[in-house]
C-alpha positions in Angstrom: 51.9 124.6 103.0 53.2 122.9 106.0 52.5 119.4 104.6 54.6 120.7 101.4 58.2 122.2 103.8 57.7 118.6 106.0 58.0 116.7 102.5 60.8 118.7 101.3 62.3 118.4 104.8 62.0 114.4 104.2 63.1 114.1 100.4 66.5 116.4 101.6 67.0 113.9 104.8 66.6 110.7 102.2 68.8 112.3 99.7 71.2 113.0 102.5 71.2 109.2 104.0 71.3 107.8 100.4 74.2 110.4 99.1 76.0 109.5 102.4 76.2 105.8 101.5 76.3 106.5 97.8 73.6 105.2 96.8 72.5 107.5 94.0 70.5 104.9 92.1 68.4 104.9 95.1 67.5 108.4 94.9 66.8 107.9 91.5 64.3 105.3 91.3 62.4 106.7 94.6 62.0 110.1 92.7 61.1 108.1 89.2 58.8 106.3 91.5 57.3 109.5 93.0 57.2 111.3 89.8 55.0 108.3 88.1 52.7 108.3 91.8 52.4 112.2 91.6 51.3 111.6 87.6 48.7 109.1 88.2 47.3 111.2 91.0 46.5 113.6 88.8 45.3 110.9 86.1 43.0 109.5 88.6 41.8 113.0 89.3 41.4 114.1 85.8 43.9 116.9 85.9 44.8 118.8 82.9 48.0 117.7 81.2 49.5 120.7 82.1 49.2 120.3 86.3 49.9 116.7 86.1 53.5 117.9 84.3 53.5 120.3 86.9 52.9 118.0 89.7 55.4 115.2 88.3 58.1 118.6 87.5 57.7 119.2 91.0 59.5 116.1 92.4 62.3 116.7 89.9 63.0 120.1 90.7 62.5 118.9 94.6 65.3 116.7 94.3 67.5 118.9 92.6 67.1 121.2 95.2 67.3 118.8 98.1 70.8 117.5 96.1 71.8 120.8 95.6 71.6 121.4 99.5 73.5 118.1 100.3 76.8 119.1 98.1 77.0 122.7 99.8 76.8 121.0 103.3 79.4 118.7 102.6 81.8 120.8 100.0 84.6 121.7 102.7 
């Protein structure tokens, strides 16, 4: 679990950096990229469909989250 709030601590500091510069693109191929890593993990490790969605859902609703927290800091 603590390996899981350090990653979500790191995704919300990259999305912060990149949103900061404006970069948005960025943030979305990183995630695309993640999501397609976290996939074939679970490929590789013969997962059922179902927790390889789950593990690929996972970075999408991570950076939703993460983005989420980066508008409320910075709406004034």
């Amino acid at each position: 679990m603590v390996s899981q709030i350090i990653g979500l601590l790191l995704m919300r500091w990259f999305v912060g950096v990149a949103a900061a510069s404006y970069a948005l693109l960025t943030v979305i191929l990183a995630t695309l990229a993640f999501i397609v890593l976290a996939y074939s993990g679970g490929l590789f490790s013969k997962k059922s469909g179902v927790a390889r969605l789950v593990d690929a859902g996972y970075w999408i609703l991570c950076l939703v989250i993460c983005q989420g927290i980066i508008r409320g800091v910075q709406s004034p």
